[in-house]
Z-matrix of the N, CA and C atoms (Angstrom, degrees):
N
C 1 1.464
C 2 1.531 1 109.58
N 3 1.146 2 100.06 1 135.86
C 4 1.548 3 104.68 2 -174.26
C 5 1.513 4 113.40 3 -87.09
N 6 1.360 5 112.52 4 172.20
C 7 1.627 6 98.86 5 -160.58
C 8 1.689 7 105.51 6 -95.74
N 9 1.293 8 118.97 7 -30.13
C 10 2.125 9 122.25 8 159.16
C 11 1.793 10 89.41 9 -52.70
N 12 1.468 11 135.79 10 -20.82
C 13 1.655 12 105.48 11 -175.55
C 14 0.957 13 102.86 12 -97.01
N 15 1.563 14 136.87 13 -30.12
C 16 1.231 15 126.56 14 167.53
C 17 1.235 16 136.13 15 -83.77
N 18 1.836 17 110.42 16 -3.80
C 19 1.547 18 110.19 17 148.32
C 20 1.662 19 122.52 18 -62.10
N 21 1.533 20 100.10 19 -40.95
C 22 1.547 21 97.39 20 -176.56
C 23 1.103 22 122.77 21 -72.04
N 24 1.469 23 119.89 22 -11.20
C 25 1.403 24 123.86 23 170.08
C 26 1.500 25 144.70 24 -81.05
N 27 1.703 26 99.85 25 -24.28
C 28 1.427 27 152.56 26 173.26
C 29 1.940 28 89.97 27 -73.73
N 30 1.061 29 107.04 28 -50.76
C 31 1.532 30 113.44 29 -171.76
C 32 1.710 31 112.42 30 -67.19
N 33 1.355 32 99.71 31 -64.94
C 34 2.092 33 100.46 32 159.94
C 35 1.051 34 118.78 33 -40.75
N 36 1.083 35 114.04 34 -51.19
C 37 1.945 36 110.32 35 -174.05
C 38 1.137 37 125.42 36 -75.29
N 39 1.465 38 115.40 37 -22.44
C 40 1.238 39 113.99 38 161.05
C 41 1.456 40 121.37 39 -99.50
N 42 1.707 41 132.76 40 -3.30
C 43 0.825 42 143.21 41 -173.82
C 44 2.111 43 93.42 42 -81.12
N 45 1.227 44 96.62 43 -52.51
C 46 1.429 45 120.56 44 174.68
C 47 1.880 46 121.05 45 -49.37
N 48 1.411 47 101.97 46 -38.64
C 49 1.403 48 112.09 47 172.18
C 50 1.561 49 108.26 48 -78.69
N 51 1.180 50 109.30 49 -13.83
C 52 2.142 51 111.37 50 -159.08
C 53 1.703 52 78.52 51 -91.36
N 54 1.379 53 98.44 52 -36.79
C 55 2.198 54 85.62 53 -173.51
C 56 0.577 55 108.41 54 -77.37
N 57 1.525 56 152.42 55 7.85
C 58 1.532 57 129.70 56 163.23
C 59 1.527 58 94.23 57 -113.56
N 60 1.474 59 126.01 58 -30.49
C 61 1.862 60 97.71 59 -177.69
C 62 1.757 61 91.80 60 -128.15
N 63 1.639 62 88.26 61 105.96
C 64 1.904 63 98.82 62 149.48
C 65 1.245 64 133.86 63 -38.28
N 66 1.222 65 112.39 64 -11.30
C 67 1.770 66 114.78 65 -178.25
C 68 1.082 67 103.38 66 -70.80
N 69 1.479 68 98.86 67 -55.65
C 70 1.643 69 113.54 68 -154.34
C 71 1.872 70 97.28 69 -69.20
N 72 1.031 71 119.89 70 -53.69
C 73 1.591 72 138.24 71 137.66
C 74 1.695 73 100.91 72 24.02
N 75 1.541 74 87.38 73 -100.26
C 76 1.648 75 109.50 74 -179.88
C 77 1.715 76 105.97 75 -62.31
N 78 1.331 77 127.46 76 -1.29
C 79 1.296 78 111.88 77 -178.63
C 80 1.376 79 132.59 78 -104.86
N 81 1.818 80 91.61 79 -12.58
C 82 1.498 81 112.38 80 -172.88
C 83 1.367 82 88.68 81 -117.55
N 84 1.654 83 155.83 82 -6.34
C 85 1.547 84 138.62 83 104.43
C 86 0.829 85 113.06 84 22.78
N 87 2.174 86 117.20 85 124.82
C 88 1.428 87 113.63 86 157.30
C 89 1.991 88 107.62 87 -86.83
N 90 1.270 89 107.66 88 123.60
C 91 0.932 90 125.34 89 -165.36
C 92 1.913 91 110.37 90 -124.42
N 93 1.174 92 116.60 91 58.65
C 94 0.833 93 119.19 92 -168.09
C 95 1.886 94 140.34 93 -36.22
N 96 1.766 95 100.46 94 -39.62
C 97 1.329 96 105.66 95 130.85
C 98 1.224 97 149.81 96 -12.92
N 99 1.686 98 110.18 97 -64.84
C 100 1.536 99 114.51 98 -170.76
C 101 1.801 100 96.51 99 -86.84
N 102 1.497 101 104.46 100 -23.18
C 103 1.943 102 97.80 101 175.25
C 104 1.126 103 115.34 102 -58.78
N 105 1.347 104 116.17 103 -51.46
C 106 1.499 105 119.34 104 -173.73
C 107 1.095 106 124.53 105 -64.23
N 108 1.721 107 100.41 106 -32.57
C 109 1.662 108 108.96 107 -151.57
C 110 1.714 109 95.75 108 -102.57
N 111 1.187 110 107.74 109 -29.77
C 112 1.409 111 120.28 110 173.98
C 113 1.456 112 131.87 111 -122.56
N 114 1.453 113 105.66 112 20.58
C 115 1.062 114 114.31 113 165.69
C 116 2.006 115 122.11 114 57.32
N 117 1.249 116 89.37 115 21.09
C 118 1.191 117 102.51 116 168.75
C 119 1.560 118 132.59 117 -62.28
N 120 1.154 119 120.82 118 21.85
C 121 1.467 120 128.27 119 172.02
C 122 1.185 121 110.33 120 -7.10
N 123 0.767 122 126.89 121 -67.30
C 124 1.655 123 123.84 122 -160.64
C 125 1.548 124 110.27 123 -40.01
N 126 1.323 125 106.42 124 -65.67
C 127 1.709 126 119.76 125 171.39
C 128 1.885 127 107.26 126 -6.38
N 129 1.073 128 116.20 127 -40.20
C 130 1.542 129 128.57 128 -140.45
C 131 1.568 130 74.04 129 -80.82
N 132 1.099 131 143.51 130 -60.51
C 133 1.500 132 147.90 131 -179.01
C 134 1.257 133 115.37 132 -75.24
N 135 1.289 134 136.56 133 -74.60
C 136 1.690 135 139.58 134 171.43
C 137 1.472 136 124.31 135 -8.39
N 138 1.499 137 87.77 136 -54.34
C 139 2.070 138 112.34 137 -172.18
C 140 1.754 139 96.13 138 -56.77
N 141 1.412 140 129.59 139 -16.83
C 142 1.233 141 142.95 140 -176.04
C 143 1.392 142 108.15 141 -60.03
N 144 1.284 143 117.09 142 -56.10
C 145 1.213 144 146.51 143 -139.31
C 146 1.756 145 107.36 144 -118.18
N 147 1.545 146 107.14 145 23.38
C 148 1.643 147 111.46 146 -169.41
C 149 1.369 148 73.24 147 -145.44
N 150 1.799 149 111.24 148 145.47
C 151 1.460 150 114.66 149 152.95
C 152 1.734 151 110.17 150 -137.81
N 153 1.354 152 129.84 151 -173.52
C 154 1.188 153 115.59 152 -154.60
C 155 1.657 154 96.94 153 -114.74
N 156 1.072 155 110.94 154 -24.46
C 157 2.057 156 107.59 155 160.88
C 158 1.682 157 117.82 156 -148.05
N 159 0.836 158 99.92 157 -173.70
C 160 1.668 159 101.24 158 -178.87
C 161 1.517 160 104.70 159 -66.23
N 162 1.240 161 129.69 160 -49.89
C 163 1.526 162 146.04 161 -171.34
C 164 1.961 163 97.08 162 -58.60
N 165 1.164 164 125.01 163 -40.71
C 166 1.506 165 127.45 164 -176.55
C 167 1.490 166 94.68 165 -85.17
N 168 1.175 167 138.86 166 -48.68
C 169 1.069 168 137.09 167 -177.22
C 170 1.806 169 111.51 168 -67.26
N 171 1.085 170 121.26 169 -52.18
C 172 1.904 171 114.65 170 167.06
C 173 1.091 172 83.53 171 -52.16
N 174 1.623 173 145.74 172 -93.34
C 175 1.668 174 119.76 173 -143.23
C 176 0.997 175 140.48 174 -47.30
N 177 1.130 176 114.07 175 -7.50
C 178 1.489 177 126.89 176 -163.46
C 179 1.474 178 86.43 177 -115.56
N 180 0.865 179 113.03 178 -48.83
C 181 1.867 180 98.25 179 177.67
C 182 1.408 181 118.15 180 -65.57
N 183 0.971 182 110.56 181 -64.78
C 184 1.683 183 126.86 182 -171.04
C 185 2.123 184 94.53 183 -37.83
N 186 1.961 185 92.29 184 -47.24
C 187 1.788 186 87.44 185 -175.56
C 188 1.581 187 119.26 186 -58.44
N 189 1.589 188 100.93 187 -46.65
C 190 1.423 189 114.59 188 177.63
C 191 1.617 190 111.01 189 -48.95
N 192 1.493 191 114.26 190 -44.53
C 193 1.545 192 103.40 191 178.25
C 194 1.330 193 109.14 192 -80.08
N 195 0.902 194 123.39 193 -28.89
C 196 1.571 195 116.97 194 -177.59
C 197 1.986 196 107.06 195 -66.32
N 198 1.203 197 116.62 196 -62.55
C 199 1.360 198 100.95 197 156.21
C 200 1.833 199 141.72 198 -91.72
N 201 0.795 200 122.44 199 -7.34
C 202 1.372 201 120.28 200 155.24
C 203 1.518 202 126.79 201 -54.22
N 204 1.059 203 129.11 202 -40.14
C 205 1.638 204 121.21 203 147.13
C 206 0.972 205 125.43 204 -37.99
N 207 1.128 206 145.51 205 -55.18
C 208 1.230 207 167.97 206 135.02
C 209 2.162 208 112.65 207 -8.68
N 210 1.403 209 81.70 208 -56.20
C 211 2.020 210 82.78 209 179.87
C 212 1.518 211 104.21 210 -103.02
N 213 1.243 212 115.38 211 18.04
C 214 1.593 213 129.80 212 179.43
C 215 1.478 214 94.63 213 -90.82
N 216 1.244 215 125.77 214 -56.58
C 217 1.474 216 150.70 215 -163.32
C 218 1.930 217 86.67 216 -70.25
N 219 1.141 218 112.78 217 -79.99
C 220 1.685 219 112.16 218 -168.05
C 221 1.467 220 93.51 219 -76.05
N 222 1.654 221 151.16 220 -0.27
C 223 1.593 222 98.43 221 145.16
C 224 1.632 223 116.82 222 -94.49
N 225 1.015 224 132.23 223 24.57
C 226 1.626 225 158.50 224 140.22
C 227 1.658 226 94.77 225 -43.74
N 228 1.078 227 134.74 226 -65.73
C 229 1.352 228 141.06 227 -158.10
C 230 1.740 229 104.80 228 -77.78
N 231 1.293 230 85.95 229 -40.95
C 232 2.210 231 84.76 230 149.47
C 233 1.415 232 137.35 231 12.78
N 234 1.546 233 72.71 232 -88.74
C 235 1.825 234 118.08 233 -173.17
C 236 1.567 235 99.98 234 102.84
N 237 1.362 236 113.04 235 134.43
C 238 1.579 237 113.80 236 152.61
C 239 1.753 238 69.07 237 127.98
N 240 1.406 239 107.12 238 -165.08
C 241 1.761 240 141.62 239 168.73
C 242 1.761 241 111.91 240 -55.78
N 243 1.372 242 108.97 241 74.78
C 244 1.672 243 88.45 242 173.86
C 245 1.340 244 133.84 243 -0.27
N 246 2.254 245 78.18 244 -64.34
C 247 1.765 246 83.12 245 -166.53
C 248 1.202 247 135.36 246 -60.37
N 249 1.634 248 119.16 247 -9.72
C 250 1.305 249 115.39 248 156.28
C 251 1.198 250 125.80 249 -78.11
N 252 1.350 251 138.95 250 -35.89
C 253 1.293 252 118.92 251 172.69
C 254 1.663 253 136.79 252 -56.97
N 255 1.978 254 91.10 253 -26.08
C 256 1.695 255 111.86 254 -176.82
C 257 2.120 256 82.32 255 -64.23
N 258 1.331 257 96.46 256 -67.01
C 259 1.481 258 80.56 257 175.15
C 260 1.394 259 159.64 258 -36.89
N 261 0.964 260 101.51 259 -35.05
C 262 1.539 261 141.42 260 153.27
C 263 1.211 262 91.21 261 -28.73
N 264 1.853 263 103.74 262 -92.74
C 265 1.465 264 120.18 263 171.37
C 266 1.453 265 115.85 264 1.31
N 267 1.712 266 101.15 265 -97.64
C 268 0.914 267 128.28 266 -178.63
C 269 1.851 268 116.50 267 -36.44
N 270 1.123 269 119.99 268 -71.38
C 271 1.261 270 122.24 269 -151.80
C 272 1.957 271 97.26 270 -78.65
N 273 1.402 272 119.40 271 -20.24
C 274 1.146 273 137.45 272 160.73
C 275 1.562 274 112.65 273 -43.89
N 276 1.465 275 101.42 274 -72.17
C 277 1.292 276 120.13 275 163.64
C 278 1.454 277 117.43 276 -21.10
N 279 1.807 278 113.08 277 -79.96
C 280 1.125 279 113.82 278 170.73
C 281 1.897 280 127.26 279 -31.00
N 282 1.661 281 110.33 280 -56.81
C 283 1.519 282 108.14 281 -173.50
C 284 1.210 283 106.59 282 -72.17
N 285 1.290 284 132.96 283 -30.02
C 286 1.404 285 124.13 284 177.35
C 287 1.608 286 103.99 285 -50.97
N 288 1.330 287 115.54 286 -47.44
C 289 1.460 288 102.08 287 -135.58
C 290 1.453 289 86.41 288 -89.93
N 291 1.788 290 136.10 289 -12.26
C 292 1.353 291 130.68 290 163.71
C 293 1.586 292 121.23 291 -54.64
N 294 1.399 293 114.15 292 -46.50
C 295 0.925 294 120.98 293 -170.19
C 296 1.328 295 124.70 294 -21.15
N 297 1.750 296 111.26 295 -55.50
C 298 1.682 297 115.22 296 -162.50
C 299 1.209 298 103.93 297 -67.63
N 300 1.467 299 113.56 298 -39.19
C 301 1.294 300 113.28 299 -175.07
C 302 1.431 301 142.62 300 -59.83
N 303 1.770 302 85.84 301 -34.95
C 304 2.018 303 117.42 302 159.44
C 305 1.247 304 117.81 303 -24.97
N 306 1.867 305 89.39 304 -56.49
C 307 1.695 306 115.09 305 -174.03
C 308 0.908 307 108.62 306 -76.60
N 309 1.556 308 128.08 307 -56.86
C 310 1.764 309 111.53 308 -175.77
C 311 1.657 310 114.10 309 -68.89
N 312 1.365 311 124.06 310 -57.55
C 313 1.195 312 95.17 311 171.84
C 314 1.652 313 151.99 312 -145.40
N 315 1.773 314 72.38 313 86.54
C 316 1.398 315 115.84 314 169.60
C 317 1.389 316 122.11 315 -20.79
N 318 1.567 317 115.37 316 -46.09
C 319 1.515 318 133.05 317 -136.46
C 320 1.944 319 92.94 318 -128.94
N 321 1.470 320 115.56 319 3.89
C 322 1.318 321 118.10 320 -167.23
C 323 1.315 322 95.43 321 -121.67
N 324 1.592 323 106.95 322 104.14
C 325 1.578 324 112.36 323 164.09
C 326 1.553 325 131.18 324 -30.87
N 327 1.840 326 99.91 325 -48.12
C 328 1.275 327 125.99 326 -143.81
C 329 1.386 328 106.21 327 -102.16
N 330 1.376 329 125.77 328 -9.08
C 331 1.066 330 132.50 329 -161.83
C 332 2.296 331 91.33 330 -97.94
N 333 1.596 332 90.62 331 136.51
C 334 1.546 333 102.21 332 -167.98
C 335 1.291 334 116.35 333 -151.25
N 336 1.437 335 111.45 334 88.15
C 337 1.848 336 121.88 335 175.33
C 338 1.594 337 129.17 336 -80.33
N 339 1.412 338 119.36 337 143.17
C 340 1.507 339 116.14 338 -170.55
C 341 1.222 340 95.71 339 -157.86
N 342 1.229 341 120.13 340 149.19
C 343 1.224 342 141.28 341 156.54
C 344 1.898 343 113.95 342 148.74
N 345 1.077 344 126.67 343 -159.67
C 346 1.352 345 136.36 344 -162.84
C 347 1.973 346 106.89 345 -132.30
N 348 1.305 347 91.80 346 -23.91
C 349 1.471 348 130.76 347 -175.49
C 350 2.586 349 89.23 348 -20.15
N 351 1.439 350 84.73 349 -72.01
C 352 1.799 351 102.74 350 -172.73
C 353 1.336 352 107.29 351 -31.76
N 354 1.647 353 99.20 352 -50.71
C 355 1.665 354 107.26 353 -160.93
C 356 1.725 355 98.82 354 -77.31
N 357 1.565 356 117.88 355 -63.58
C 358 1.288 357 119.47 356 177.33
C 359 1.507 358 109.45 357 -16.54
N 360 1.576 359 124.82 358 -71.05
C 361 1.140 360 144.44 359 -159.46
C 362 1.859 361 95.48 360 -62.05
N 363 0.989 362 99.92 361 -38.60
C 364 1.957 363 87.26 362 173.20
C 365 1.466 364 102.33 363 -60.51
N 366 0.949 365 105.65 364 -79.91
C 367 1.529 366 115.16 365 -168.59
C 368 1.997 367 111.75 366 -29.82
N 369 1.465 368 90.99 367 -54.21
C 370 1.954 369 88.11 368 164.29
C 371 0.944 370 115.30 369 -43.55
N 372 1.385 371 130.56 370 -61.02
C 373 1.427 372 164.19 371 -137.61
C 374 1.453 373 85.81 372 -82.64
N 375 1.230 374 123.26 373 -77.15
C 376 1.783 375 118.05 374 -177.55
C 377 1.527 376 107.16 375 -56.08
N 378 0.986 377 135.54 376 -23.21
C 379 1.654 378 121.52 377 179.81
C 380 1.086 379 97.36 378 -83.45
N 381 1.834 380 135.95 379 -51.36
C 382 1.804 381 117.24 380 166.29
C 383 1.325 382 130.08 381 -43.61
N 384 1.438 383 115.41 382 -14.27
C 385 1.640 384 110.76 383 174.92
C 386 1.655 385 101.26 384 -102.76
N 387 1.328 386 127.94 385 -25.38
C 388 1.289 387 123.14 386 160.40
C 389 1.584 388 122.72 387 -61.52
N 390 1.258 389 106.55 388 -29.35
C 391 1.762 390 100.80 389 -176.16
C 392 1.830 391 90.01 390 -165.47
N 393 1.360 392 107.29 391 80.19
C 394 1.377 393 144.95 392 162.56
C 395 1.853 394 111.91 393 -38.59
N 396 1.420 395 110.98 394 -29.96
C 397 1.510 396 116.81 395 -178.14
C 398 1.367 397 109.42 396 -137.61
N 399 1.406 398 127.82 397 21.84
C 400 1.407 399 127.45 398 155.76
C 401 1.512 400 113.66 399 -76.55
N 402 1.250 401 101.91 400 133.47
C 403 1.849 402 118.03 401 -153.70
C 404 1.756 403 95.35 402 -71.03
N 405 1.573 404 107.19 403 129.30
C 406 1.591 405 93.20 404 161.79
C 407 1.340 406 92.24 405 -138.19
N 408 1.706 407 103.86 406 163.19
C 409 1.068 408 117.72 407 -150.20
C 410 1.482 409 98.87 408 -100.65
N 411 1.463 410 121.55 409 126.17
C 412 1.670 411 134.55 410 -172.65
C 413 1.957 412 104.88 411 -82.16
N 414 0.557 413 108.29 412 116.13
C 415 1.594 414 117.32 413 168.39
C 416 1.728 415 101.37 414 69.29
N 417 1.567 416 104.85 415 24.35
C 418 1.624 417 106.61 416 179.07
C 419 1.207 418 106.35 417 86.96
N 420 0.870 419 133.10 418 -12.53
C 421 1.858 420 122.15 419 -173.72
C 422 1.256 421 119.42 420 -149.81
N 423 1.581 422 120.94 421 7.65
C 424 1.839 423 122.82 422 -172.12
C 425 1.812 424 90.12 423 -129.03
N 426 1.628 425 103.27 424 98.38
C 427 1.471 426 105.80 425 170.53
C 428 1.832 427 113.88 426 -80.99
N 429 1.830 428 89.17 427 132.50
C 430 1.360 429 94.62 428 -158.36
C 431 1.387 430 97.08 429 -127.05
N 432 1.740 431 132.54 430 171.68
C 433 1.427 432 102.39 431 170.72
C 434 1.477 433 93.84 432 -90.00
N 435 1.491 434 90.26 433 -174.48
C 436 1.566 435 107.96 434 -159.49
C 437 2.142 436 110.64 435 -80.07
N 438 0.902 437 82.04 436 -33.06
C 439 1.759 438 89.14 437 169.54
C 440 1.384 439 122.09 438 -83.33
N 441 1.439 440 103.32 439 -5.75
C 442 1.739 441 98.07 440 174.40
C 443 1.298 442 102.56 441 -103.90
N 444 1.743 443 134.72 442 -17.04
C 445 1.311 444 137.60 443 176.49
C 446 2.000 445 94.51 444 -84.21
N 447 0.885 446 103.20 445 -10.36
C 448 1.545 447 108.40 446 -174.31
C 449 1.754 448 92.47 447 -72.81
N 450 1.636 449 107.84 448 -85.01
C 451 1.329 450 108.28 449 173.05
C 452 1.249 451 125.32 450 -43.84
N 453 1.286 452 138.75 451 -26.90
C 454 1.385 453 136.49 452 152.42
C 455 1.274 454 108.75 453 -50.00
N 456 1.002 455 126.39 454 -66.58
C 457 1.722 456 133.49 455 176.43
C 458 1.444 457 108.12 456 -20.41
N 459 1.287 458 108.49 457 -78.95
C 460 1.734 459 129.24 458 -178.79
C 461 1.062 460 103.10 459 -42.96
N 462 1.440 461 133.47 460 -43.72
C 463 1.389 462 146.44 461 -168.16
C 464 1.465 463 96.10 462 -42.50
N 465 1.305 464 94.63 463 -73.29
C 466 1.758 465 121.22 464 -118.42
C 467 1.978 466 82.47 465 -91.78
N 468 1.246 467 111.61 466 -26.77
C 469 1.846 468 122.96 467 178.64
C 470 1.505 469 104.32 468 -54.91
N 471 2.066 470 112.49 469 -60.49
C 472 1.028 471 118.44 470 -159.63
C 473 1.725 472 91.02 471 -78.85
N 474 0.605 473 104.41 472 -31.48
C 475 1.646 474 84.34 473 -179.08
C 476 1.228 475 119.14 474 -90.06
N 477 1.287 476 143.09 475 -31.08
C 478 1.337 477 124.27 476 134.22
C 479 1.719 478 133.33 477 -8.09
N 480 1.816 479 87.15 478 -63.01
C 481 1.747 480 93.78 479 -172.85
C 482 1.499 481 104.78 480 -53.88
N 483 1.273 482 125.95 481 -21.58
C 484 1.342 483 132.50 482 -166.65
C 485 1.673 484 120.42 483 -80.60
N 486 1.622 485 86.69 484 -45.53
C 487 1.371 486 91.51 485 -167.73
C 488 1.649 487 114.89 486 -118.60
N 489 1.262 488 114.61 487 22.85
C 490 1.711 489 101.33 488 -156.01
C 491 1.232 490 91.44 489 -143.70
N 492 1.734 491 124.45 490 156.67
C 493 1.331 492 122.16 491 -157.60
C 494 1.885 493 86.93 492 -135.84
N 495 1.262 494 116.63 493 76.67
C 496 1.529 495 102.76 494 173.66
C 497 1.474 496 116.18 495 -145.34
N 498 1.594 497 98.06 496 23.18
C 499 1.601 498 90.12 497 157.82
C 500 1.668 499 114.88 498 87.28
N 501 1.077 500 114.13 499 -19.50
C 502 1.567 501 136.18 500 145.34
C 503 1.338 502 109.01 501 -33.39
N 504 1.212 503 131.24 502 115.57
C 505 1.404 504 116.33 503 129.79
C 506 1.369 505 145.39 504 -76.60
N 507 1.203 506 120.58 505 107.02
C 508 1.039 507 131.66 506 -130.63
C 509 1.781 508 95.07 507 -97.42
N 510 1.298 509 116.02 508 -56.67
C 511 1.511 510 132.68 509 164.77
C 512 1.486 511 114.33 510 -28.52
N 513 1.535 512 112.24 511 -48.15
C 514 1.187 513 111.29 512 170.72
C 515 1.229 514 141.40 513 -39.31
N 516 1.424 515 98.73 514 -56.42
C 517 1.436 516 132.95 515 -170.05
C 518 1.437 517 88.41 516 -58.74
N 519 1.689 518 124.94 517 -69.86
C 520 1.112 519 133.24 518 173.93
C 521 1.398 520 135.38 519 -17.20
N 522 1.286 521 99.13 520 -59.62
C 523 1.637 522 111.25 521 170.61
C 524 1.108 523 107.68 522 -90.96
N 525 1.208 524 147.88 523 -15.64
C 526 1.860 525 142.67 524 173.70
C 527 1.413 526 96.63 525 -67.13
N 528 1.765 527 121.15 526 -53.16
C 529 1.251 528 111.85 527 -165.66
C 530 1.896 529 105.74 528 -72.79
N 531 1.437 530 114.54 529 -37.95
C 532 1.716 531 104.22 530 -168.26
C 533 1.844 532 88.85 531 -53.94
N 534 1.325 533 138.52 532 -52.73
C 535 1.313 534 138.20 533 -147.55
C 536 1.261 535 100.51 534 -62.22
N 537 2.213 536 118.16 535 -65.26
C 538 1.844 537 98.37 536 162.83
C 539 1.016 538 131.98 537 -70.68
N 540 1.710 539 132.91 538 7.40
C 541 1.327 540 108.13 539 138.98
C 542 1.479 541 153.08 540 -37.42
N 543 1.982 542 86.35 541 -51.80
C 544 1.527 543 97.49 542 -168.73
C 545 1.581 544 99.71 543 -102.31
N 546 1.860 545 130.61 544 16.54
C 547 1.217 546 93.23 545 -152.31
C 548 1.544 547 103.91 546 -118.59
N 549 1.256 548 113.12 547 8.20
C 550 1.743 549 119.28 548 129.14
C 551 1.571 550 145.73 549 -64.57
N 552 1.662 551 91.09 550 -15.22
C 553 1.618 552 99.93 551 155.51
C 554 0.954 553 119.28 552 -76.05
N 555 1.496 554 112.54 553 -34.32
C 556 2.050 555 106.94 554 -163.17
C 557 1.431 556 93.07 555 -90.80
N 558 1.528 557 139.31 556 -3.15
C 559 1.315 558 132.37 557 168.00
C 560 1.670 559 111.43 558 -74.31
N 561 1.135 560 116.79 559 -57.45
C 562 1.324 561 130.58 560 161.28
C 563 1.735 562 132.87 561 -131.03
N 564 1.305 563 92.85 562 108.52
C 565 1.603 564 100.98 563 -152.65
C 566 1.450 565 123.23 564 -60.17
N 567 1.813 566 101.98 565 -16.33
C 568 1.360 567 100.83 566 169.24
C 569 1.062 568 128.23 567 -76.59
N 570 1.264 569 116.86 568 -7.18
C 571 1.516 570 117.42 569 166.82
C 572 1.748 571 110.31 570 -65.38
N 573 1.147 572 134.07 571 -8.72
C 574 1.236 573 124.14 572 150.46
C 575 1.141 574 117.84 573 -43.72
N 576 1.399 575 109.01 574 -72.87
C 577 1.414 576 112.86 575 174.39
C 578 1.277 577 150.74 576 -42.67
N 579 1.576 578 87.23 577 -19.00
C 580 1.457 579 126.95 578 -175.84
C 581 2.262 580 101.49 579 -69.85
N 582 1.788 581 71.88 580 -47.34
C 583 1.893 582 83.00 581 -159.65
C 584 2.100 583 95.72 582 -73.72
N 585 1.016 584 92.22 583 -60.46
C 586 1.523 585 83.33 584 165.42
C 587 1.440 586 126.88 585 -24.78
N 588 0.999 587 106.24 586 -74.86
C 589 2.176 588 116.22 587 173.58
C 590 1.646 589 95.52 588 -51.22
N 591 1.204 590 129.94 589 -34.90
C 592 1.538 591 111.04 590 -177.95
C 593 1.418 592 99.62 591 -87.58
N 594 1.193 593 126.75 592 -0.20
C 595 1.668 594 106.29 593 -170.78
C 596 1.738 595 101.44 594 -110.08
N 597 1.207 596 119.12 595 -16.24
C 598 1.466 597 135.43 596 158.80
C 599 1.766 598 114.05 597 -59.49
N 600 1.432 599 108.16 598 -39.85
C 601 1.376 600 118.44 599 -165.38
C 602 1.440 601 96.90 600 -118.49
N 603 1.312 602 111.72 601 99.91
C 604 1.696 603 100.10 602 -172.50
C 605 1.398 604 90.42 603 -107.95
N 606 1.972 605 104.51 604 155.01
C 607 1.606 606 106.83 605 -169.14
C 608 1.543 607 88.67 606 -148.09
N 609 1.249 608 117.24 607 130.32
C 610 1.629 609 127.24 608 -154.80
C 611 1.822 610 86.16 609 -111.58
């Protein structure tokens, strides 16, 4: 079993246990408050692994399997145990994309984040800097290359976070994706170079 199948599976069952008991719900919540104030560490990872209905929970899965195979295979090319680097990825993913929120609100009891959303968005995010013009499909059905649905992405996040009131975290997405962008470069730096020469030489 590969380690994207046994995140996504780890993720249902507990996504699945939070829908029937709210406790557990609000407890495995990034709640930035009770981290700081109570030293609740854990939260920073857990809130990963909780989603808010079945419909948030398939997207985030269905995305994760659809690309995580994929950066399972190229951190294989590494060297060492994939599964740690996909991990890496992944669980990387997650603290990055808590962070801003840690900071802003720190001091807000009430304020309560969930989803997988941060980490997912790395993992996309690292297959667009791995293969920059492999076609993905925009709203499911408009094949686009992968770096122009990328910049759309960023787009449409930061301006959201700005302007839109729906409960989204929007920041997340933001910082999950800059982290799998860059975080096959800072593993091996020639893959910069790599992504550059493919983004000069585009191949549809």
């Amino acid at each position: 079993m590969t380690t994207n199948t046994l995140i996504i599976i780890i993720t249902i069952i507990v996504s699945m246990l939070c829908f029937r008991n709210r406790d557990l719900f609000y407890r495995l919540s990034l709640n930035p408050y009770n981290i700081t104030r109570r030293n609740q560490w854990e939260r920073v990872l857990t809130h990963a692994f909780v989603h808010a209905d079945y419909m948030h929970l398939f997207i985030n899965m269905l995305v994760l399997w659809s690309f995580g195979r994929q950066m399972e295979m190229v951190a294989g090319m590494l060297g060492g145990a994939r599964n740690y680097w996909f991990l890496a990825l992944y669980i990387g993913g997650i603290v990055v994309s808590s962070i801003p929120d840690i900071i802003k609100y720190k001091d807000n009891p009430y304020y309560n984040s969930i989803g997988a959303s941060g980490a997912v968005s790395a993992v996309v995010f690292s297959s667009i800097f791995i293969t920059p013009w492999k076609s993905i499909l925009l709203f499911g059905v408009i094949p686009i290359p992968s770096i122009i649905f990328g910049a759309l992405y960023i787009w449409y996040e930061n301006y959201s976070s700005r302007h839109s009131n729906d409960n989204i975290n929007h920041n997340a997405h933001i910082w999950g994706a800059i982290y799998g962008f860059i975080f096959f470069g800072l593993m091996e730096p020639g893959l910069f170079l790599s992504f550059f020469g493919k983004l000069l030489h585009p191949v549809f």
